[in-house]
Backbone as XML, in Angstrom:
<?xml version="1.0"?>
<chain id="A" units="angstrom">
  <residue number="1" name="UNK">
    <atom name="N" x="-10.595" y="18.491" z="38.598"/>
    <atom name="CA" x="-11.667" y="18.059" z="37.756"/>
    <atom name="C" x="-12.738" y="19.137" z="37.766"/>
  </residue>
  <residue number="2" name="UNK">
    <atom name="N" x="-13.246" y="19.201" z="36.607"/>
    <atom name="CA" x="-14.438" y="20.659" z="36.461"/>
    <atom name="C" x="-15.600" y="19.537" z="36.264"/>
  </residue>
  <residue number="3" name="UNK">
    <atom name="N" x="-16.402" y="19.792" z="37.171"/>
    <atom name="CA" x="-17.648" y="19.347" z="37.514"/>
    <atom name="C" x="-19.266" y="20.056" z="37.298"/>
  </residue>
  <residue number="4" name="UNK">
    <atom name="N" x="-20.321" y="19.596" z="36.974"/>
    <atom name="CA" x="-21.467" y="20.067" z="36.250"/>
    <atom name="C" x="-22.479" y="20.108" z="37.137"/>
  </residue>
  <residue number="5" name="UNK">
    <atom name="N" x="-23.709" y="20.784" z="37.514"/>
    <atom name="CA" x="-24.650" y="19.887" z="37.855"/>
    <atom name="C" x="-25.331" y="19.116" z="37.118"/>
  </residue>
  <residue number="6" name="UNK">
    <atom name="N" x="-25.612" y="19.023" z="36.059"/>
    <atom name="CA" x="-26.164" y="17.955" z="35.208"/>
    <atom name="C" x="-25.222" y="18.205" z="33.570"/>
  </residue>
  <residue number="7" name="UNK">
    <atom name="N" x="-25.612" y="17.252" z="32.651"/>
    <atom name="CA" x="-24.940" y="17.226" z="31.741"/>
    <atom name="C" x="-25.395" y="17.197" z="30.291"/>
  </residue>
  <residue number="8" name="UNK">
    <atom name="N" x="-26.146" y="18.254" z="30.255"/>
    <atom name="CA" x="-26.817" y="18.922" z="28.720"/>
    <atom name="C" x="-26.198" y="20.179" z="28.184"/>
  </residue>
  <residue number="9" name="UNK">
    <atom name="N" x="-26.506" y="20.780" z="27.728"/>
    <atom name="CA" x="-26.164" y="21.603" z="26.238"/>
    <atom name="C" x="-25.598" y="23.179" z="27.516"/>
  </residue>
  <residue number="10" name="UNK">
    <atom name="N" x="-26.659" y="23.518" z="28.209"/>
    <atom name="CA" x="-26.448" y="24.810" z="29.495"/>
    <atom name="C" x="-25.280" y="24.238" z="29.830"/>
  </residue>
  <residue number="11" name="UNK">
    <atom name="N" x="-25.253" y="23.264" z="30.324"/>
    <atom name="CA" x="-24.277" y="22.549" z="31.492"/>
    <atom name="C" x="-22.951" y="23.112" z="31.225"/>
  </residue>
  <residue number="12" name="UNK">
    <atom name="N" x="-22.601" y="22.178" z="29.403"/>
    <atom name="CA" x="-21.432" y="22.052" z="28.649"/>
    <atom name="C" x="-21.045" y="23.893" z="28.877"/>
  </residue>
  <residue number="13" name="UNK">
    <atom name="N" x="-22.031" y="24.850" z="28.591"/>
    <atom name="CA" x="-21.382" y="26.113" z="28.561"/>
    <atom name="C" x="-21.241" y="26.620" z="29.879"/>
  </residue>
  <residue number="14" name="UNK">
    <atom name="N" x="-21.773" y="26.425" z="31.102"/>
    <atom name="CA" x="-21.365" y="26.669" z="32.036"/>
    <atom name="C" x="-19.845" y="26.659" z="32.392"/>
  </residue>
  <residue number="15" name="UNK">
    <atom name="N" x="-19.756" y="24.764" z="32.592"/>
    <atom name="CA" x="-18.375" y="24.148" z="32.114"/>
    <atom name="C" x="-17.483" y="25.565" z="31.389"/>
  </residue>
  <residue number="16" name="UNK">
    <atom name="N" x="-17.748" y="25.815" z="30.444"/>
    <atom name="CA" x="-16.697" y="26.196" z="29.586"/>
    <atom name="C" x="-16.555" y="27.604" z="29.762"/>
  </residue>
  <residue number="17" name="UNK">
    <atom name="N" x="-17.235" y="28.048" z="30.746"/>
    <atom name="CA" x="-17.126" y="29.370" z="31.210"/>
    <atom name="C" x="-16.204" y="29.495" z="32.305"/>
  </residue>
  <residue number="18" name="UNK">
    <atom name="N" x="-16.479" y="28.469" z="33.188"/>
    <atom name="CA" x="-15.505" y="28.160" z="34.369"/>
    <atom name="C" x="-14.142" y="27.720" z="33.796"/>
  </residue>
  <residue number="19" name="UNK">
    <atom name="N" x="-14.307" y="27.058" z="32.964"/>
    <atom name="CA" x="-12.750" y="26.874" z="32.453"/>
    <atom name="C" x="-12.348" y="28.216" z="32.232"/>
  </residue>
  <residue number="20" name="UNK">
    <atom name="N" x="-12.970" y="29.175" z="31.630"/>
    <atom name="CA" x="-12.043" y="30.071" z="31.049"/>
    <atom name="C" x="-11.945" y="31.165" z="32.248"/>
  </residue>
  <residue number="21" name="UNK">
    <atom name="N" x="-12.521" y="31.276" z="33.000"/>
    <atom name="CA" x="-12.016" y="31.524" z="34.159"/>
    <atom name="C" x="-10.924" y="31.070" z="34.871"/>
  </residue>
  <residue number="22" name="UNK">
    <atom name="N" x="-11.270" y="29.919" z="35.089"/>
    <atom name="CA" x="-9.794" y="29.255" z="35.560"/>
    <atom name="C" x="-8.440" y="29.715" z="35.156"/>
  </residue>
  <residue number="23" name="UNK">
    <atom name="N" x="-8.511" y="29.256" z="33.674"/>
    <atom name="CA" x="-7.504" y="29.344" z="32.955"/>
    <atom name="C" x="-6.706" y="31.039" z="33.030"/>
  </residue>
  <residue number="24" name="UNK">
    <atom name="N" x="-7.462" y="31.547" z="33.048"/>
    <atom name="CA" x="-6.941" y="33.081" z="33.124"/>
    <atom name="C" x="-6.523" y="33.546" z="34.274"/>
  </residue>
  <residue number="25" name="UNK">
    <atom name="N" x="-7.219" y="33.006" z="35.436"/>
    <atom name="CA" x="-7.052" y="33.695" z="36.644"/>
    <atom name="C" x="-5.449" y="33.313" z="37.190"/>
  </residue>
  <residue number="26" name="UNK">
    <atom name="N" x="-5.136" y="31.261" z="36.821"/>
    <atom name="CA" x="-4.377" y="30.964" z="36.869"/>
    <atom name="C" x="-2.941" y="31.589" z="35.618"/>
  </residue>
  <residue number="27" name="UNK">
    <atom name="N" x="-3.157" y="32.017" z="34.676"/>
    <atom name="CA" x="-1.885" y="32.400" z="34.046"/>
    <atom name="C" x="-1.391" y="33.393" z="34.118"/>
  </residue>
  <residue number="28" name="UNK">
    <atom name="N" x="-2.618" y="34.418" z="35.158"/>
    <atom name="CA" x="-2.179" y="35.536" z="35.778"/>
    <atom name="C" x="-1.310" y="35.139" z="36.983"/>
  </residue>
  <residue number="29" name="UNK">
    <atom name="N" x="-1.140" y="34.485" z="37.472"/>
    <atom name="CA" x="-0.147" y="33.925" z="38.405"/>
    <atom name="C" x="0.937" y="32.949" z="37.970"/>
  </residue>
  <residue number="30" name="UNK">
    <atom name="N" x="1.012" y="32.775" z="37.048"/>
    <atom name="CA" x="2.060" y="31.830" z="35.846"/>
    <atom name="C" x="1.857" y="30.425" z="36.151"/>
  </residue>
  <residue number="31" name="UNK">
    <atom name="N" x="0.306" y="30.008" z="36.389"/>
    <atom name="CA" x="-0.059" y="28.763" z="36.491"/>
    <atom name="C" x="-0.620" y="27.931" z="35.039"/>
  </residue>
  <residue number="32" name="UNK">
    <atom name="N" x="-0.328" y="27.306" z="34.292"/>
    <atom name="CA" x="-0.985" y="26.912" z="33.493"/>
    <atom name="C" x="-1.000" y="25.307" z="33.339"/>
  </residue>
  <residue number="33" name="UNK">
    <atom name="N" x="-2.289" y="25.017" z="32.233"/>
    <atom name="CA" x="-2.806" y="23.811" z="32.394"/>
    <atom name="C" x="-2.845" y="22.949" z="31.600"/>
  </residue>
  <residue number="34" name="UNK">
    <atom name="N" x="-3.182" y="21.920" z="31.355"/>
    <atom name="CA" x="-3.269" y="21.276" z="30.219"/>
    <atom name="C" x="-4.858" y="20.185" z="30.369"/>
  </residue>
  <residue number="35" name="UNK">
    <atom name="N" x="-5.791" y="20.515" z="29.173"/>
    <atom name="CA" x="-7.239" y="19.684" z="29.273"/>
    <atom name="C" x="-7.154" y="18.359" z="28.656"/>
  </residue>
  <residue number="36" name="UNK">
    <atom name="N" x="-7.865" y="17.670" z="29.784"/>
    <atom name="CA" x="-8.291" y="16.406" z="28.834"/>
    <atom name="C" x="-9.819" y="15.922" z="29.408"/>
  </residue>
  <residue number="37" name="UNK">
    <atom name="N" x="-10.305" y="16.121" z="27.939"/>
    <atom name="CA" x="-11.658" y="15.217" z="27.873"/>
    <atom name="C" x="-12.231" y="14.240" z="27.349"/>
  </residue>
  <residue number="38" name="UNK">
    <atom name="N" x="-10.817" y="13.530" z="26.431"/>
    <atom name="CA" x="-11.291" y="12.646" z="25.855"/>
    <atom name="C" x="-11.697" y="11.002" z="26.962"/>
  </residue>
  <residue number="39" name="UNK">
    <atom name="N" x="-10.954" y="10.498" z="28.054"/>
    <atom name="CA" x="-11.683" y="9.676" z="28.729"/>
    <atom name="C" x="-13.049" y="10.144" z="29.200"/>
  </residue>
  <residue number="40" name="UNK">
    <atom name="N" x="-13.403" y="11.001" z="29.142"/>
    <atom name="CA" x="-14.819" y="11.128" z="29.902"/>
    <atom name="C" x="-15.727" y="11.366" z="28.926"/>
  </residue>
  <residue number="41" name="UNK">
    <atom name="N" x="-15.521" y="11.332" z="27.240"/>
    <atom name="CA" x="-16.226" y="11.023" z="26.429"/>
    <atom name="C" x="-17.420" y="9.794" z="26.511"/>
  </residue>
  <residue number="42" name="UNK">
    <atom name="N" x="-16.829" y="8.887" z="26.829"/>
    <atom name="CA" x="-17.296" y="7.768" z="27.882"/>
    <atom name="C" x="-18.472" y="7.936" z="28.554"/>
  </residue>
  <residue number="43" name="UNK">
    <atom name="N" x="-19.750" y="7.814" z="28.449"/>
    <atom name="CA" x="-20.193" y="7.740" z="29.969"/>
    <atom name="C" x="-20.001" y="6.761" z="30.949"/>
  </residue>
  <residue number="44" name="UNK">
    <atom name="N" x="-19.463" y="5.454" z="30.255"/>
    <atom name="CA" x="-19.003" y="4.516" z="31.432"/>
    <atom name="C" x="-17.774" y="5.249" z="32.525"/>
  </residue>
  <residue number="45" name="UNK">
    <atom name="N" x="-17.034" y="5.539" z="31.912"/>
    <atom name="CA" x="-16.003" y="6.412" z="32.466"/>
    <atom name="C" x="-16.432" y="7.046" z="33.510"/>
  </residue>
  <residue number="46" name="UNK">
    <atom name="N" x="-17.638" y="8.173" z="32.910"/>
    <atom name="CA" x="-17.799" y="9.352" z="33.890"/>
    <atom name="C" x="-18.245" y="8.914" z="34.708"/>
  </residue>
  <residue number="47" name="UNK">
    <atom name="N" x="-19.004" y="7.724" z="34.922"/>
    <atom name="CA" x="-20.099" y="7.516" z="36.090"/>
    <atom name="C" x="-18.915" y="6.330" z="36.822"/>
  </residue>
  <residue number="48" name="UNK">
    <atom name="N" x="-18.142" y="5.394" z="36.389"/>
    <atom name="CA" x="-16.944" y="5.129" z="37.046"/>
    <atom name="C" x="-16.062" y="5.936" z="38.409"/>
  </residue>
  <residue number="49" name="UNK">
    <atom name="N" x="-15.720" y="7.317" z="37.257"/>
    <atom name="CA" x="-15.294" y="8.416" z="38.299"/>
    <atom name="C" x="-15.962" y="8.826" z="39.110"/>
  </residue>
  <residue number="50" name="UNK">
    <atom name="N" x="-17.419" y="9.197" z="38.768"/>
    <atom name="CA" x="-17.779" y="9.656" z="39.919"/>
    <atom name="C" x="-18.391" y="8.923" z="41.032"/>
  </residue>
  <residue number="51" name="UNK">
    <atom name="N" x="-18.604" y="7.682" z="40.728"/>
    <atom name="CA" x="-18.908" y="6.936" z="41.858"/>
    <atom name="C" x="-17.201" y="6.808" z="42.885"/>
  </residue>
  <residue number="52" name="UNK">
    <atom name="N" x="-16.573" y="6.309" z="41.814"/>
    <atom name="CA" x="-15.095" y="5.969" z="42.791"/>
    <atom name="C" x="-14.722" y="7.192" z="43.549"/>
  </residue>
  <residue number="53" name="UNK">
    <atom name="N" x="-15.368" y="8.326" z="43.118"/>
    <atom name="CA" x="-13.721" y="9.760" z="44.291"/>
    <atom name="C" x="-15.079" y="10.481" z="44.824"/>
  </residue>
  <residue number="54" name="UNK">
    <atom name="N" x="-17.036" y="9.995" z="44.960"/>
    <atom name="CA" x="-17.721" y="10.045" z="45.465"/>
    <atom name="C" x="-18.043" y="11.156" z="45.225"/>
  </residue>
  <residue number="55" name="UNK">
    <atom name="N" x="-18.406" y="12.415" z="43.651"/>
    <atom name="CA" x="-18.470" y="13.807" z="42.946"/>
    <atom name="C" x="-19.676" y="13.897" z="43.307"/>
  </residue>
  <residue number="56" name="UNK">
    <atom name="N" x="-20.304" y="15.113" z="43.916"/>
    <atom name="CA" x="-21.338" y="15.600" z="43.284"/>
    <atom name="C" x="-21.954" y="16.350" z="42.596"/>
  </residue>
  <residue number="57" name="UNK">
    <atom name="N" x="-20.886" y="16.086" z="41.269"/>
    <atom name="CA" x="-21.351" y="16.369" z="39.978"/>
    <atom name="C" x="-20.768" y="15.740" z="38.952"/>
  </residue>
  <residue number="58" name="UNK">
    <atom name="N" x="-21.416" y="16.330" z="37.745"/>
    <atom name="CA" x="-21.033" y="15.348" z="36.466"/>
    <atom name="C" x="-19.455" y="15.807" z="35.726"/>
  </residue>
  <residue number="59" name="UNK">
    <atom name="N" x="-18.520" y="15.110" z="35.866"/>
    <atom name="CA" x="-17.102" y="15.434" z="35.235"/>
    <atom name="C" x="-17.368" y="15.567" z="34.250"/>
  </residue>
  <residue number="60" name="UNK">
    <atom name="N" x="-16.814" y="17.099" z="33.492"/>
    <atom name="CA" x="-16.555" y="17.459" z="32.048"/>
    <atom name="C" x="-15.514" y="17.569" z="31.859"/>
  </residue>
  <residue number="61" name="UNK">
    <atom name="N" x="-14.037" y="18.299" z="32.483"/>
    <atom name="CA" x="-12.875" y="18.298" z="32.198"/>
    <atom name="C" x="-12.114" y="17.629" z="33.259"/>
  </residue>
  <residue number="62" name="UNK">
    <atom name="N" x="-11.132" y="17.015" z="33.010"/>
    <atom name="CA" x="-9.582" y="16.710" z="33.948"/>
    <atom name="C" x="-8.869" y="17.499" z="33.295"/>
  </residue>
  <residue number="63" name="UNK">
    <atom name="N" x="-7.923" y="18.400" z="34.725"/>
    <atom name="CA" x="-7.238" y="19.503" z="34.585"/>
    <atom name="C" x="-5.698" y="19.169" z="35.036"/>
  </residue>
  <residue number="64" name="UNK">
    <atom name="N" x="-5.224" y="19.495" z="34.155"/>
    <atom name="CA" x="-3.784" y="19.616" z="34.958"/>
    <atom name="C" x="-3.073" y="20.652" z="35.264"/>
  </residue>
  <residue number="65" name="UNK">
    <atom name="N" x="-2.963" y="21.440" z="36.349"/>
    <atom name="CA" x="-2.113" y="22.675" z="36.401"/>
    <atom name="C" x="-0.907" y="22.273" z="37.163"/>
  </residue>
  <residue number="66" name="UNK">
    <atom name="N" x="0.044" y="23.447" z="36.915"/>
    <atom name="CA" x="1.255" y="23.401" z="36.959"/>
    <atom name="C" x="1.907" y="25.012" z="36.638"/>
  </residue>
  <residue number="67" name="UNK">
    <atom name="N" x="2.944" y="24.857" z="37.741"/>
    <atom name="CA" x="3.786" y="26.281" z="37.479"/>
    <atom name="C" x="4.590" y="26.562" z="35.949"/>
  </residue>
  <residue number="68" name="UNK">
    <atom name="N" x="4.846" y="27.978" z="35.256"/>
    <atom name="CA" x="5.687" y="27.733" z="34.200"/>
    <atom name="C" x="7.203" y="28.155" z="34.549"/>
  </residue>
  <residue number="69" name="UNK">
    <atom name="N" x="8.200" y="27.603" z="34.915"/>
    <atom name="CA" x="9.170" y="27.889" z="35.050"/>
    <atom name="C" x="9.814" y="28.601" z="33.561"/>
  </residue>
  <residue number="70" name="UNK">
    <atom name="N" x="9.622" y="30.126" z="33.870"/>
    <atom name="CA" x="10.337" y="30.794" z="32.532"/>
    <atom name="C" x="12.079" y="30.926" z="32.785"/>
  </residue>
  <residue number="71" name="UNK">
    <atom name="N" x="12.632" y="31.530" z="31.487"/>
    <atom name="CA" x="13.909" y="31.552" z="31.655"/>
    <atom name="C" x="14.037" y="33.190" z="31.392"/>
  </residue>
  <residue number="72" name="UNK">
    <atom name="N" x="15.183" y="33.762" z="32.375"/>
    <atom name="CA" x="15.410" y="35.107" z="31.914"/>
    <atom name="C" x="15.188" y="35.675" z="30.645"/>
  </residue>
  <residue number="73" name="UNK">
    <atom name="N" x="15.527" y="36.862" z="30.657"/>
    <atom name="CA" x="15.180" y="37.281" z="29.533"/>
    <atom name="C" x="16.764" y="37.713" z="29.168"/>
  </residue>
  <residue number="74" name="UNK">
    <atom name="N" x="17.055" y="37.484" z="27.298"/>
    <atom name="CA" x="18.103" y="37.396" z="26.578"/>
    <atom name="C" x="18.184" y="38.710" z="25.946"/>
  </residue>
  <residue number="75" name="UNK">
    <atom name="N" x="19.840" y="39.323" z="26.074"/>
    <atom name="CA" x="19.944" y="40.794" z="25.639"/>
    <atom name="C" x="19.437" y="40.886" z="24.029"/>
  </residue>
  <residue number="76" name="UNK">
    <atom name="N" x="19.277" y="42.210" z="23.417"/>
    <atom name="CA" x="18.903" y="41.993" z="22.063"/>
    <atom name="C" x="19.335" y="43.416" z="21.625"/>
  </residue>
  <residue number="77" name="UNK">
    <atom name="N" x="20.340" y="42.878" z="20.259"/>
    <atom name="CA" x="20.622" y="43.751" z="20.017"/>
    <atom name="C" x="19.771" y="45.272" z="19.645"/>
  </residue>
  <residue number="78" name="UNK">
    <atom name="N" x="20.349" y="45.920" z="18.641"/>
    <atom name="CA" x="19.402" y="47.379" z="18.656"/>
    <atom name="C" x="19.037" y="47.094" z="17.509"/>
  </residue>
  <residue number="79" name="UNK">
    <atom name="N" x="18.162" y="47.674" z="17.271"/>
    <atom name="CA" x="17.064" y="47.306" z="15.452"/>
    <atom name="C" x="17.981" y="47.776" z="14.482"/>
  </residue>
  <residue number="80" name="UNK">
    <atom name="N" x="18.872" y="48.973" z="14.826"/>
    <atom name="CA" x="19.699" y="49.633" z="13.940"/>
    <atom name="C" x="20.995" y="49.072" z="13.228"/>
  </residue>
  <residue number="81" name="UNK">
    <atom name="N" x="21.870" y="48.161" z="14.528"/>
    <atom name="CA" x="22.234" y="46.585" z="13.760"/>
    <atom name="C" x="21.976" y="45.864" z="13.115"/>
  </residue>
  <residue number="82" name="UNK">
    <atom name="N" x="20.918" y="46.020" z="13.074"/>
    <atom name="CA" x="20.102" y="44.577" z="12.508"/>
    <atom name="C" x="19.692" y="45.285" z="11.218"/>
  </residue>
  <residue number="83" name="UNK">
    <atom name="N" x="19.076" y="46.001" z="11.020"/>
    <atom name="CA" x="18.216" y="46.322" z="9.557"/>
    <atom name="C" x="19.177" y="47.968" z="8.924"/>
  </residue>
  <residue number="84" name="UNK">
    <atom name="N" x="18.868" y="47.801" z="7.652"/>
    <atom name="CA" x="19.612" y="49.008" z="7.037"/>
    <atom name="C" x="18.816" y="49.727" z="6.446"/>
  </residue>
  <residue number="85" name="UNK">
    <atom name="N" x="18.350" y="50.979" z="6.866"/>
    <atom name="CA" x="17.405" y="51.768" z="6.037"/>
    <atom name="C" x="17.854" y="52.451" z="4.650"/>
  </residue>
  <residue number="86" name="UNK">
    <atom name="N" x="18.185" y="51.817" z="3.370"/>
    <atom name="CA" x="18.364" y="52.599" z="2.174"/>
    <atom name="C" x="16.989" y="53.027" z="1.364"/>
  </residue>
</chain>
């Protein structure tokens, strides 16, 4: 969860600076994520969460990361097969 100290207009770009940090630092290691902010659109929500897991700060994103399991890489033919220069 990406967390604020308060929750105005600075805040939101703070937030969204740290995300993009995140996000990069992690896909440099083949971690990537998936955002959700629509429950915490809510302020019932947010103040829900953060009383229940005891934050001290204001939730802007829930994050999900996760490894990307890629697949080898597939032979390819030569360009010169493929295309005919007339």
């Amino acid at each position: 969860m990406l967390l604020t100290a308060g929750d105005g207009p600075a805040d939101w770009l703070v937030a969204g600076q740290a995300l993009h940090r995140v996000l990069l630092r992690a896909a440099s290691r083949w971690v990537f994520g998936s955002m959700h902010t629509q429950p915490l659109e809510v302020t019932a929500v947010r103040q829900v969460l953060r009383a229940h897991l005891a934050m001290a700060g204001v939730p802007q994103m829930l994050m999900q990361l996760g490894r990307a399991h890629t697949a080898p890489l597939t032979w390819r033919r030569p360009v010169a097969d493929v295309l005919t220069w007339d």
